[in-house]
PDB file of the backbone (N, CA, C, O) and the ligand in Angstrom, with CONECT records:
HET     ZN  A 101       1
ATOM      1  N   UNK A   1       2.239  19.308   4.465  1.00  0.00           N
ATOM      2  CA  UNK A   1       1.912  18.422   3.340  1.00  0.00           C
ATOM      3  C   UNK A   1       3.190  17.745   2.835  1.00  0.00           C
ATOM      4  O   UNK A   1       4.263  18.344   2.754  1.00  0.00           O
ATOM      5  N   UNK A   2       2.976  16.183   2.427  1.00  0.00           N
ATOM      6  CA  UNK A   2       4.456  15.853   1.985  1.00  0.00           C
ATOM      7  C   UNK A   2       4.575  16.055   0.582  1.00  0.00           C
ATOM      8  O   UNK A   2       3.492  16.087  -0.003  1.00  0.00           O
ATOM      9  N   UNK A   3       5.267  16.154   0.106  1.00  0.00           N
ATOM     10  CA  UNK A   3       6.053  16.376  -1.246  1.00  0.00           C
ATOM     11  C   UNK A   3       6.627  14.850  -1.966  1.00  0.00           C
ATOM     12  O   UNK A   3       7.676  14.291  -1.648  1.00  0.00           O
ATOM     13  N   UNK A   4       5.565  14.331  -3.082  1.00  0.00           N
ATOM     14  CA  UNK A   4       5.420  13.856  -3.852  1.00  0.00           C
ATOM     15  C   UNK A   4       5.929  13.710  -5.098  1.00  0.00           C
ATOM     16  O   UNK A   4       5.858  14.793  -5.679  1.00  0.00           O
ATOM     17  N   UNK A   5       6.399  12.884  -5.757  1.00  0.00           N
ATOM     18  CA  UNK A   5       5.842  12.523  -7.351  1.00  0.00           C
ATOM     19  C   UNK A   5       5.525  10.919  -7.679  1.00  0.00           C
ATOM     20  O   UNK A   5       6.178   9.923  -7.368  1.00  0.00           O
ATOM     21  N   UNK A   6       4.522  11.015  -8.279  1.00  0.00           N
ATOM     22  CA  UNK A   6       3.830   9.534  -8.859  1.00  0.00           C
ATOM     23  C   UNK A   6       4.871   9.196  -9.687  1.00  0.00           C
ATOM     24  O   UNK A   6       5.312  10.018 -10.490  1.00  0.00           O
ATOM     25  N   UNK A   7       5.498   7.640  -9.553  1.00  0.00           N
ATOM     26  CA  UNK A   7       6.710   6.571 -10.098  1.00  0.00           C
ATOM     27  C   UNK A   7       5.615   5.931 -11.300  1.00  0.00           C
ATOM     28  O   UNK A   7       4.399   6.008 -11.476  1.00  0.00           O
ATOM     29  N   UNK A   8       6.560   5.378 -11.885  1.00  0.00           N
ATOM     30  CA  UNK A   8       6.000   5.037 -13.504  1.00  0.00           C
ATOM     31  C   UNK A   8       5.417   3.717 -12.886  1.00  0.00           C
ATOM     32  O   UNK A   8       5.563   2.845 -13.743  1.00  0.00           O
ATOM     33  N   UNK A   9       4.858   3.229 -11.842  1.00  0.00           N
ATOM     34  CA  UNK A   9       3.995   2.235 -11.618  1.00  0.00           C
ATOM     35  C   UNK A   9       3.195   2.834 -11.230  1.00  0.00           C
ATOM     36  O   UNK A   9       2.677   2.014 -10.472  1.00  0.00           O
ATOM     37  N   UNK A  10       2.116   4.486 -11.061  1.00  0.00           N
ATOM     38  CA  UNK A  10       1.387   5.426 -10.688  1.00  0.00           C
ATOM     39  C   UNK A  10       1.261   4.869  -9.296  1.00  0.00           C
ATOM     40  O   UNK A  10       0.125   4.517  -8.978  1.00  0.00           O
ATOM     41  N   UNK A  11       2.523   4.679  -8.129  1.00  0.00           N
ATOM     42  CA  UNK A  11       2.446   4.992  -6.562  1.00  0.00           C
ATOM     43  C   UNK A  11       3.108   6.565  -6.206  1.00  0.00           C
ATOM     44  O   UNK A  11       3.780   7.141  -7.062  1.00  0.00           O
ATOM     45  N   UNK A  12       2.939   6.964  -5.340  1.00  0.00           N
ATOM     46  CA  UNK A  12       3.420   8.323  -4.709  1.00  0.00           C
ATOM     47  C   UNK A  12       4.313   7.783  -4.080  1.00  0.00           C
ATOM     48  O   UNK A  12       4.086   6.748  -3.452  1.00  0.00           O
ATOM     49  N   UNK A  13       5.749   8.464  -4.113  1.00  0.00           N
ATOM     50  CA  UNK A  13       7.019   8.312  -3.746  1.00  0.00           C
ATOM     51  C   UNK A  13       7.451  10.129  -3.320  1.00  0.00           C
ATOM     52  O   UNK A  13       7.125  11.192  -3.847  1.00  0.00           O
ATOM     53  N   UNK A  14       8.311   9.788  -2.137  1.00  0.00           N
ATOM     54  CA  UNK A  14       8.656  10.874  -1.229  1.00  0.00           C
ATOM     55  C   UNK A  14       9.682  11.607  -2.570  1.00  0.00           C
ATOM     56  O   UNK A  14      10.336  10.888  -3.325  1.00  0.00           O
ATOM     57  N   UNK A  15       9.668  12.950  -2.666  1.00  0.00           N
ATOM     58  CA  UNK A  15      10.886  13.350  -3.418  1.00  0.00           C
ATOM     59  C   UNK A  15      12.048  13.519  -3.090  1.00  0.00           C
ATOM     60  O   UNK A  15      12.969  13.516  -3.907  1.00  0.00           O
ATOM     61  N   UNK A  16      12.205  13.709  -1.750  1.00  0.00           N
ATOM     62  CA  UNK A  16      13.863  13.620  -1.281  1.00  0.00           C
ATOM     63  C   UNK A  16      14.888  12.422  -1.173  1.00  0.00           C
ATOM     64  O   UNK A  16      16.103  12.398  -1.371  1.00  0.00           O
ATOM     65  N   UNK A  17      13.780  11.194  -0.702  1.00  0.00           N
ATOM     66  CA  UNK A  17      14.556  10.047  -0.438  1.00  0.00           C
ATOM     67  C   UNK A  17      13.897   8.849  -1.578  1.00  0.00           C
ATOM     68  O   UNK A  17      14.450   7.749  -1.587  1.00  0.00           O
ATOM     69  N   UNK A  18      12.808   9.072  -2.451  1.00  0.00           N
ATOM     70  CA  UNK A  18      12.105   8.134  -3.357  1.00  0.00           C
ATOM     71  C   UNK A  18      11.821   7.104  -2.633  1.00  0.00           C
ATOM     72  O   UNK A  18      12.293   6.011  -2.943  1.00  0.00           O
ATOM     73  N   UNK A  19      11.168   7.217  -1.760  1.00  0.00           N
ATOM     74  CA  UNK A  19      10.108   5.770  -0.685  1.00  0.00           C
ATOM     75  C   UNK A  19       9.347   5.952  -0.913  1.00  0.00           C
ATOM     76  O   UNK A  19       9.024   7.122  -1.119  1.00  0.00           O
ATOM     77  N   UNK A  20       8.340   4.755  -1.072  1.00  0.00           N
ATOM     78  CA  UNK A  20       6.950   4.384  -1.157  1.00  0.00           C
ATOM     79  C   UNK A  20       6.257   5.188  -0.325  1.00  0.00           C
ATOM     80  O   UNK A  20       6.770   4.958   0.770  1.00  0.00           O
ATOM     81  N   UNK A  21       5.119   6.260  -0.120  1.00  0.00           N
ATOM     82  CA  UNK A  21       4.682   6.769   0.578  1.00  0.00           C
ATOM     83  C   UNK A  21       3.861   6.007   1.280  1.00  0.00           C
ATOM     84  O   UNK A  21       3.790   6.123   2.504  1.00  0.00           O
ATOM     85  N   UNK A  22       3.099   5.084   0.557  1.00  0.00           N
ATOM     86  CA  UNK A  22       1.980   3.871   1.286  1.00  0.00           C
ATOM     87  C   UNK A  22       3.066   3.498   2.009  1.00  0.00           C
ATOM     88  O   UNK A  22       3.075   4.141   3.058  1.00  0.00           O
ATOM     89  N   UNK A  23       4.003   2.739   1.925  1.00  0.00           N
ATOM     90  CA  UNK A  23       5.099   1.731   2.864  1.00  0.00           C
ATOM     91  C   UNK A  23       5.338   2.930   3.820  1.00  0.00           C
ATOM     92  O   UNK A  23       4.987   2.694   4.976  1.00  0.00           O
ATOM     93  N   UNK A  24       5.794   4.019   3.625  1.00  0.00           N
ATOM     94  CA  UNK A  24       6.037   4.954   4.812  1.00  0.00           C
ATOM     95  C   UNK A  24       4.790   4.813   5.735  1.00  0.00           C
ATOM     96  O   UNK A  24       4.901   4.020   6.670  1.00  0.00           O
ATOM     97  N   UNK A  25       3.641   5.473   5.588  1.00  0.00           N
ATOM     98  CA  UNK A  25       2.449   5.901   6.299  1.00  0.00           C
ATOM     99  C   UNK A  25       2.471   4.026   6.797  1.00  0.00           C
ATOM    100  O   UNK A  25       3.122   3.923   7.836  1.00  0.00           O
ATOM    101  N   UNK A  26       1.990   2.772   6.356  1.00  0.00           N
ATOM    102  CA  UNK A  26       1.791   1.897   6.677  1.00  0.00           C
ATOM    103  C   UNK A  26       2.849   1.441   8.392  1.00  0.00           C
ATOM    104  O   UNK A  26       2.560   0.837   9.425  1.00  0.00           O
ATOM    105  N   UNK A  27       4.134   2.157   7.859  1.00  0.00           N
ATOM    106  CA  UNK A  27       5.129   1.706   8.887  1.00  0.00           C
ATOM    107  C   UNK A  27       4.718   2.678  10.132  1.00  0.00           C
ATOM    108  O   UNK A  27       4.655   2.165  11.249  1.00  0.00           O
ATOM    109  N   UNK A  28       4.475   3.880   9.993  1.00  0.00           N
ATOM    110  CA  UNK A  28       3.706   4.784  10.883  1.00  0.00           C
ATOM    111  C   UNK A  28       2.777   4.063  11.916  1.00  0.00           C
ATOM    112  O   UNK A  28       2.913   3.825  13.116  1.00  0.00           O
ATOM    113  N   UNK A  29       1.834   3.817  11.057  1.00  0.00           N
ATOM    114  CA  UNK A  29       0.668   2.807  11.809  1.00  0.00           C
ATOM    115  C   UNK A  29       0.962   1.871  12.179  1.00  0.00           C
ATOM    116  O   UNK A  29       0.010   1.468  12.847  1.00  0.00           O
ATOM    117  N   UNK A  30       1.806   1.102  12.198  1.00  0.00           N
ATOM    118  CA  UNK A  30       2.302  -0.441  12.690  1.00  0.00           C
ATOM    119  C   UNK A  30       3.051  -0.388  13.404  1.00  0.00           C
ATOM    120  O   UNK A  30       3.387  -1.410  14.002  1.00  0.00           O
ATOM    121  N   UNK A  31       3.797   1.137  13.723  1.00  0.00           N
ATOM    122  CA  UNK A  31       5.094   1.184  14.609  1.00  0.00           C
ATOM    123  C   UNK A  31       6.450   0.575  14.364  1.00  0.00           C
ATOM    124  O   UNK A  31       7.324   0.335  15.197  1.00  0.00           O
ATOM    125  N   UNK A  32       6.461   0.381  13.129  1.00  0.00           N
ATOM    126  CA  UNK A  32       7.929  -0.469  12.909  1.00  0.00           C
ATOM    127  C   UNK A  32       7.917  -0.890  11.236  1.00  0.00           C
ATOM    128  O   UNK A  32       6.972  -1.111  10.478  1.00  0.00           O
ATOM    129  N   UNK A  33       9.334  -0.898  11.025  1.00  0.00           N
ATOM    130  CA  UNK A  33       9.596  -0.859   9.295  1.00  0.00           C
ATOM    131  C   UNK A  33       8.427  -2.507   8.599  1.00  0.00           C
ATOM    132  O   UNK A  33       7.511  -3.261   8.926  1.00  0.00           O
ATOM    133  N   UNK A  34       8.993  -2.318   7.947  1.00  0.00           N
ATOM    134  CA  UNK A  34       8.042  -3.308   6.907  1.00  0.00           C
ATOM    135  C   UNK A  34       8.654  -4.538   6.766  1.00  0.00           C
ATOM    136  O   UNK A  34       9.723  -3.981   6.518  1.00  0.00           O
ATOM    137  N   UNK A  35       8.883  -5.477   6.714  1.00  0.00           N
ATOM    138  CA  UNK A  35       9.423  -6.957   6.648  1.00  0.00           C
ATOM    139  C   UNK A  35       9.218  -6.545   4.490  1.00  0.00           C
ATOM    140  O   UNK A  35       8.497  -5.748   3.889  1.00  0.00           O
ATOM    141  N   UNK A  36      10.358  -7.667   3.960  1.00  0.00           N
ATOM    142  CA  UNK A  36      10.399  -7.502   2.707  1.00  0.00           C
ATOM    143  C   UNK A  36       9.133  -8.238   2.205  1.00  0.00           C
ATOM    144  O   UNK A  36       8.589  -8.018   1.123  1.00  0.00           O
ATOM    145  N   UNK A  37       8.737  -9.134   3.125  1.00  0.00           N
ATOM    146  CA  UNK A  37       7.879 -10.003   2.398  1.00  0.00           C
ATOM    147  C   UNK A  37       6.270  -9.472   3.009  1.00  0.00           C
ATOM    148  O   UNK A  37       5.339 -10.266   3.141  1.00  0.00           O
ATOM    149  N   UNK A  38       6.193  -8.344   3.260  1.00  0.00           N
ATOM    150  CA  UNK A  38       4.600  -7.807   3.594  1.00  0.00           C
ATOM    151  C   UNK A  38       4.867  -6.433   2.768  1.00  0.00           C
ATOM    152  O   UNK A  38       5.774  -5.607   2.661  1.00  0.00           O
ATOM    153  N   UNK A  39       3.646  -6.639   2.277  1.00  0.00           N
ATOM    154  CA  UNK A  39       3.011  -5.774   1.019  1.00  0.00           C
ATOM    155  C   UNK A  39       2.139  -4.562   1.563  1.00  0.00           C
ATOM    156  O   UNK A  39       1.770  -4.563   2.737  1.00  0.00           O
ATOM    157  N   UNK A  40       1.943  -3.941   1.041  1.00  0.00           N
ATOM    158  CA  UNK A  40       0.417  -2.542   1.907  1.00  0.00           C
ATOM    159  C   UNK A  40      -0.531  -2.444   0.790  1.00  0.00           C
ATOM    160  O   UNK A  40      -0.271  -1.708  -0.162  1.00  0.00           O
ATOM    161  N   UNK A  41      -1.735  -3.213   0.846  1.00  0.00           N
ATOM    162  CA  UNK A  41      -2.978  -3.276  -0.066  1.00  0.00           C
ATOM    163  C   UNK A  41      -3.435  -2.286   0.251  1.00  0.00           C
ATOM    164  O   UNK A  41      -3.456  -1.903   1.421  1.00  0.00           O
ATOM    165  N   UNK A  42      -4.028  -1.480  -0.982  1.00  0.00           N
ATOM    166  CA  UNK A  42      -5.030  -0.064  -1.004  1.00  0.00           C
ATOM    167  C   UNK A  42      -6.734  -0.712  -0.933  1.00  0.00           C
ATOM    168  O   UNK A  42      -7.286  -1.045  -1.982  1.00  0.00           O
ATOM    169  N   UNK A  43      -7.181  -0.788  -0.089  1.00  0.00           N
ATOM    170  CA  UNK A  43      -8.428  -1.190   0.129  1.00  0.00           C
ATOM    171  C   UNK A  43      -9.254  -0.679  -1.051  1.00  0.00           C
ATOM    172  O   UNK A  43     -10.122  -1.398  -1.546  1.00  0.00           O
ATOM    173  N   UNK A  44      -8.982   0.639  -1.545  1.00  0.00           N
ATOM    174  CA  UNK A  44      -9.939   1.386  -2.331  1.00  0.00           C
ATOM    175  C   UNK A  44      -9.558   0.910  -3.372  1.00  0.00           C
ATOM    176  O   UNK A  44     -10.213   1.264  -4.353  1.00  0.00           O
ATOM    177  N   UNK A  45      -8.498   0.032  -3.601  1.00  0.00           N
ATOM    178  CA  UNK A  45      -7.313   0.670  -5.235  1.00  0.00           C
ATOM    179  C   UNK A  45      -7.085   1.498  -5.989  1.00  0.00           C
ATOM    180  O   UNK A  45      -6.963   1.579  -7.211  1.00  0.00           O
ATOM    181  N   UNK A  46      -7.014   2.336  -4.908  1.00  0.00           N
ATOM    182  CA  UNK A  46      -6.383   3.614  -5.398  1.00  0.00           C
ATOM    183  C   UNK A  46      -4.924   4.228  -5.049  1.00  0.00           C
ATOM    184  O   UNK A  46      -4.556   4.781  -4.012  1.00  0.00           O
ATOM    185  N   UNK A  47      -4.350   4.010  -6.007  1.00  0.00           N
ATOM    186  CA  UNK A  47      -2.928   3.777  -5.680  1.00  0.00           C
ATOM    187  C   UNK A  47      -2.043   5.259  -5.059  1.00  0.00           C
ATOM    188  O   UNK A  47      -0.923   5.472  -4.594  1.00  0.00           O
ATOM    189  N   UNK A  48      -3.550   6.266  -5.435  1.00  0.00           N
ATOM    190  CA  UNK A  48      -2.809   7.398  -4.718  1.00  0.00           C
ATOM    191  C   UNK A  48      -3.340   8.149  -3.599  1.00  0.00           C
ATOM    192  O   UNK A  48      -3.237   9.350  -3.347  1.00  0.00           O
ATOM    193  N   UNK A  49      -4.187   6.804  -2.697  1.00  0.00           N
ATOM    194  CA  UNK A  49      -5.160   7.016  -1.863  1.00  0.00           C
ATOM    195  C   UNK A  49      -3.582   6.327  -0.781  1.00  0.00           C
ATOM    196  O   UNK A  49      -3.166   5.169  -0.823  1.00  0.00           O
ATOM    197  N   UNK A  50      -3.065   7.361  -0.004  1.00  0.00           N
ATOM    198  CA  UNK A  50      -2.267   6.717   1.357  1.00  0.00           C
ATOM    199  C   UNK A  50      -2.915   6.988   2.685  1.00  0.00           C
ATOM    200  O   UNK A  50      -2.306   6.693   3.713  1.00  0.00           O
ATOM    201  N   UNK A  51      -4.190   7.565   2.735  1.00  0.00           N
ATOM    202  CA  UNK A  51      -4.983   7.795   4.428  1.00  0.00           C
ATOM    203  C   UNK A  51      -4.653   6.262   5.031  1.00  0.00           C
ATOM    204  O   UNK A  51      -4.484   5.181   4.468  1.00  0.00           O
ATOM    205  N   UNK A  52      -4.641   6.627   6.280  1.00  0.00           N
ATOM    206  CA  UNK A  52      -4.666   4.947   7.184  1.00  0.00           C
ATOM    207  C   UNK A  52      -5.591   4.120   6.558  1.00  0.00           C
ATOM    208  O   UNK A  52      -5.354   3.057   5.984  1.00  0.00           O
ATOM    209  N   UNK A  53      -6.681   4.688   6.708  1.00  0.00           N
ATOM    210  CA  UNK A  53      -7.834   3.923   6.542  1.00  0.00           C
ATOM    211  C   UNK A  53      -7.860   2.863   5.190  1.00  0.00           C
ATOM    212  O   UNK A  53      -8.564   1.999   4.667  1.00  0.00           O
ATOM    213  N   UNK A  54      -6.975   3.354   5.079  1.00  0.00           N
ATOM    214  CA  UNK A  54      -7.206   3.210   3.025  1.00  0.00           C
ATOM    215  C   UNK A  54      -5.865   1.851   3.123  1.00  0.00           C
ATOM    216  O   UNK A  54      -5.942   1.028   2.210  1.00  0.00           O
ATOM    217  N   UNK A  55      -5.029   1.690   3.878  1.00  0.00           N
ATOM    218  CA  UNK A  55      -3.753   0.692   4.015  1.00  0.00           C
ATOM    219  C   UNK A  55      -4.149   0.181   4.824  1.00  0.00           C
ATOM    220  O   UNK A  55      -4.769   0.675   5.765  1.00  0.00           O
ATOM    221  N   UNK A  56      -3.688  -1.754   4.514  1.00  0.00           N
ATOM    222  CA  UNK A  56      -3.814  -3.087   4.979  1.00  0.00           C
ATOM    223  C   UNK A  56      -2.156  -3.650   4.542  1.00  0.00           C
ATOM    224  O   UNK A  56      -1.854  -3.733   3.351  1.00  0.00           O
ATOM    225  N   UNK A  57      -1.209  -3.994   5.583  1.00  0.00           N
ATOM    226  CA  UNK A  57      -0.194  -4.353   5.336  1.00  0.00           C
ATOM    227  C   UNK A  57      -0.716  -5.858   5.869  1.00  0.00           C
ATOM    228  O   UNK A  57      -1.405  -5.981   6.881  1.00  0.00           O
ATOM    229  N   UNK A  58      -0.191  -7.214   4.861  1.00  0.00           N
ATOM    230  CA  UNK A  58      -0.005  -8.413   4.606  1.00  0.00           C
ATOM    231  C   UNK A  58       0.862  -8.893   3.871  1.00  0.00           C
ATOM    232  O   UNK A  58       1.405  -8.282   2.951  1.00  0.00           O
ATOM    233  N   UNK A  59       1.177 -10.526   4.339  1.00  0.00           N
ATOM    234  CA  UNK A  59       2.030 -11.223   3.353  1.00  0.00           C
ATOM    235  C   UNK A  59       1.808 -10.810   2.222  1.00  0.00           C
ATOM    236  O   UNK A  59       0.776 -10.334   1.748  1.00  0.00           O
ATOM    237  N   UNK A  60       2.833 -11.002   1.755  1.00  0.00           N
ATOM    238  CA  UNK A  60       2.917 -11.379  -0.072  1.00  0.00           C
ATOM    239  C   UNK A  60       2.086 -12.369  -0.484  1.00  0.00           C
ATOM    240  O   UNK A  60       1.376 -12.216  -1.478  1.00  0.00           O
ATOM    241  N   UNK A  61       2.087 -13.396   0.178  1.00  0.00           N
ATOM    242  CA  UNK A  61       1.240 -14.465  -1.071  1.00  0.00           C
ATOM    243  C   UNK A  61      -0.551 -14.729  -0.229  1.00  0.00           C
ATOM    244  O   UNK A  61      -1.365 -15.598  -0.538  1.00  0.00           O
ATOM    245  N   UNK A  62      -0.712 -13.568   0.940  1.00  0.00           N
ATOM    246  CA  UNK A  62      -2.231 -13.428   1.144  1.00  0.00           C
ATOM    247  C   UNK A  62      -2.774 -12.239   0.329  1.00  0.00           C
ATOM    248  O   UNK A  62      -3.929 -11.964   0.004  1.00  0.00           O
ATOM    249  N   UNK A  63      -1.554 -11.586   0.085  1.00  0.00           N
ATOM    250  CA  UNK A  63      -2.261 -10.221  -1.034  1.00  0.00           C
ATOM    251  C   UNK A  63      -2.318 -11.074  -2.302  1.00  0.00           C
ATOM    252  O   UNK A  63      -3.310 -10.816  -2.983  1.00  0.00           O
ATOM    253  N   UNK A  64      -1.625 -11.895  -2.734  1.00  0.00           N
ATOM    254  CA  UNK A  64      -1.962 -12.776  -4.168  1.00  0.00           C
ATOM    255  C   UNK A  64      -3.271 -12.970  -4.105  1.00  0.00           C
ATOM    256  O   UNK A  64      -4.036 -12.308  -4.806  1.00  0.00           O
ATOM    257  N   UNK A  65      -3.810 -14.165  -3.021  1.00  0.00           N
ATOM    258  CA  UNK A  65      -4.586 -14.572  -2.695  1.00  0.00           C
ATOM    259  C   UNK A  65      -5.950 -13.751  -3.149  1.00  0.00           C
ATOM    260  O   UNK A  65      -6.712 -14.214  -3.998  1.00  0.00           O
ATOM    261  N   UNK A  66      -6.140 -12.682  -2.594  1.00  0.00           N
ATOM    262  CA  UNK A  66      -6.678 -11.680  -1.926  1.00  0.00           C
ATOM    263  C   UNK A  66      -7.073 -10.929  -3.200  1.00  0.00           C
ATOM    264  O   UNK A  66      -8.292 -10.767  -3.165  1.00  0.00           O
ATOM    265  N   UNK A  67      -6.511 -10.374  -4.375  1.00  0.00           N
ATOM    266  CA  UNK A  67      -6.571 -10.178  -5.746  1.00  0.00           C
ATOM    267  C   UNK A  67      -7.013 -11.569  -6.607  1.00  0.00           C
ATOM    268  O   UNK A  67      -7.625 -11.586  -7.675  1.00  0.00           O
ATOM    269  N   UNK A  68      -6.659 -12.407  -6.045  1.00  0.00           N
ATOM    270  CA  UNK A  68      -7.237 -13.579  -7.369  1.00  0.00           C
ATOM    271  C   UNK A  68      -8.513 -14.088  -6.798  1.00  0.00           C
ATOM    272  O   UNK A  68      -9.066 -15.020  -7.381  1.00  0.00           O
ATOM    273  N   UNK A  69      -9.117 -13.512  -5.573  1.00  0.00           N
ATOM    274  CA  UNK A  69     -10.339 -13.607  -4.985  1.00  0.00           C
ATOM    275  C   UNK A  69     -11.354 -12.344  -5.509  1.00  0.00           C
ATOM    276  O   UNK A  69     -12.477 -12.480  -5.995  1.00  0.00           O
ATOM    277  N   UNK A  70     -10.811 -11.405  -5.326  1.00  0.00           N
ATOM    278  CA  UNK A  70     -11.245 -10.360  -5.595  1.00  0.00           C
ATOM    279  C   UNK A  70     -11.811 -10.548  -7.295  1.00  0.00           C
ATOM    280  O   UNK A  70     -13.019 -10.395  -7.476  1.00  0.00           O
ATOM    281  N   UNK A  71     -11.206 -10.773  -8.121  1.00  0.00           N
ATOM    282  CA  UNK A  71     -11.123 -10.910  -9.767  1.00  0.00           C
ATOM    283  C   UNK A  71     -12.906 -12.234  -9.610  1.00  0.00           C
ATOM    284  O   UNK A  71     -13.871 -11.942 -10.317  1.00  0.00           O
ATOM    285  N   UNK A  72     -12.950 -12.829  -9.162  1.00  0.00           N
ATOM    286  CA  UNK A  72     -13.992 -13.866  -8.733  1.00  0.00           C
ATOM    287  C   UNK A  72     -15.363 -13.282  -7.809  1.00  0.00           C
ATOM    288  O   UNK A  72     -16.497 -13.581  -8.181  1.00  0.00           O
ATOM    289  N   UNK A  73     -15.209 -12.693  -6.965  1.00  0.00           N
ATOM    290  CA  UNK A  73     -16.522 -11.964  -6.219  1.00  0.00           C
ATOM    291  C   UNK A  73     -16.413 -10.715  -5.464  1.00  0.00           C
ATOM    292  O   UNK A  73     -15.316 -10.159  -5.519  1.00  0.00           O
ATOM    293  N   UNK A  74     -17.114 -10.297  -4.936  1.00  0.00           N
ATOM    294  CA  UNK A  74     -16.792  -8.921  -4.058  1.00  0.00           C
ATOM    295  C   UNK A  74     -16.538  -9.417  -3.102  1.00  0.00           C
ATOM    296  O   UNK A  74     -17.201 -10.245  -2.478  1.00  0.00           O
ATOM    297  N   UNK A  75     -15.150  -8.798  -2.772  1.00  0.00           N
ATOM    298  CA  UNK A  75     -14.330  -8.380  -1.554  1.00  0.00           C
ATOM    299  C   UNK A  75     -14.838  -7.749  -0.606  1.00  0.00           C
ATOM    300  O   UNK A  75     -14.675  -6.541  -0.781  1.00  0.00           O
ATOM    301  N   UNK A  76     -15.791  -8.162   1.026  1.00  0.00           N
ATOM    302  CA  UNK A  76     -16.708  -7.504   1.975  1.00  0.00           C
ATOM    303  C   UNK A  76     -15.841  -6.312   2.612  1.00  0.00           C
ATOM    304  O   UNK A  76     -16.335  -5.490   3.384  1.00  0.00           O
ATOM    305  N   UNK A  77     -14.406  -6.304   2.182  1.00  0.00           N
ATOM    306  CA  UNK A  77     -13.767  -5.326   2.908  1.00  0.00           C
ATOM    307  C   UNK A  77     -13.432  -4.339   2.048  1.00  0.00           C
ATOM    308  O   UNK A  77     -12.843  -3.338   2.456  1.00  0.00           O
TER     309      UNK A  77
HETATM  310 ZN    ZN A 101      -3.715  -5.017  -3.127  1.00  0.00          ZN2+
END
């Protein structure tokens, strides 16, 4: 099990090195670090939900997108 604490923006961050646990697990699944400008959306929004299933890494300004769509109708994903 990894070893946690929730950061004052309520994400789970590693306790030894303080990384994003979503950005960790996301880089897992993608095989390679994260570009600065791609984000890891919680499908569920649940910010302390990191299963694969649960992470979608995208641009920055398609996750904008993607939230100011969402705020307007349901999101099929
Ligand atoms: Zn998001």
């Amino acid at each position: 099990m990894v070893s946690w604490f929730k950061d004052k923006n309520g994400y789970p961050r590693f306790k030894d090195s303080g990384k994003l646990v979503h950005r960790w697990k996301a880089e897992k699944k993608i095989g390679r670090p994260l570009k600065s400008w791609e984000v890891v959306h919680h499908r569920n929004e649940k910010k302390t939900d990191y299963s694969d299933k649960n992470l979608a890494v995208m641009s920055r300004s398609f996750h904008a997108k993607l939230h100011a769509n969402k705020r307007n109708r349901k999101w099929s994903w």
